[in-house]
C-alpha positions, 0 to 999 in steps of 0.5 A: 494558485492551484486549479479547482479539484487539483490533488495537492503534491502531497497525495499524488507522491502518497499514490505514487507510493502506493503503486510502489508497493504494488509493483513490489509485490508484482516483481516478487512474485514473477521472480524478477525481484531476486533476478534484480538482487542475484540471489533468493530474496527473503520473503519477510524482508520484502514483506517490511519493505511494503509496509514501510512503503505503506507507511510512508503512503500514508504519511504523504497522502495525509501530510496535511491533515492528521498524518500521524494517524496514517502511520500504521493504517498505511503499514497495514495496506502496504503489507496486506498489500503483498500478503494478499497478492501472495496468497492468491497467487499461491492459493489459485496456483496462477502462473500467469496473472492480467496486472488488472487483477494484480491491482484489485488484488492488491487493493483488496489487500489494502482495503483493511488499512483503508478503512481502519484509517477511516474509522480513526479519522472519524473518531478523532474529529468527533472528539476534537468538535465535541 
């Protein structure tokens, strides 16, 4: 029996996804992603991998509600998650960052899934009790 206030496994596995993709977004910018691949690695392909990682977040952190309203809301923050961290990081030309500001960088990236998730959550339970 689970303790009072435990996160089931499901959100804890979504969570851990989600620093996934922020960790992304972090060895792309420092260059030790392309270190790790020998060789350039394109831009746009990292970009899908965190949405697909967003995606998956989203999935597993609400498995057992309605997960299939998660699907693009988590694409939406894994994506917006490294499209934000590399705008700030190119627009203030930062050469060196602290990882706290990479994370709420991040999660301001993330934040338009968040909510839009949200607004779709609401929606769908208003029409299910009316």
């Amino acid at each position: 029996m689970a303790k009072p206030g435990a996160k089931p496994w499901n959100s804890k596995v979504g969570s851990l996804l989600l620093v996934v993709t922020i960790i992304i977004s972090m060895l792309y910018w420092d260059g030790s992603l392309s270190k790790m691949m020998h060789g350039q690695v394109d831009y746009y392909l990292v970009l899908m991998v965190c949405a697909a990682t967003g995606c998956l977040s989203g999935i597993f952190y609400t498995l057992k509600e309605n997960w299939r309203l998660a699907i693009i809301p988590g694409a939406i923050s894994g994506a917006g998650s490294f499209a934000v961290f590399d705008w700030y990081t190119s627009f203030f030309h930062r050469t060196m960052i602290i990882r706290v500001e990479a994370f709420f960088v991040c999660l301001a990236g993330a934040l338009p899934g968040f909510i839009l998730y949200l607004i779709l959550r609401k929606t769908f339970d208003a029409k299910k009790a009316a």
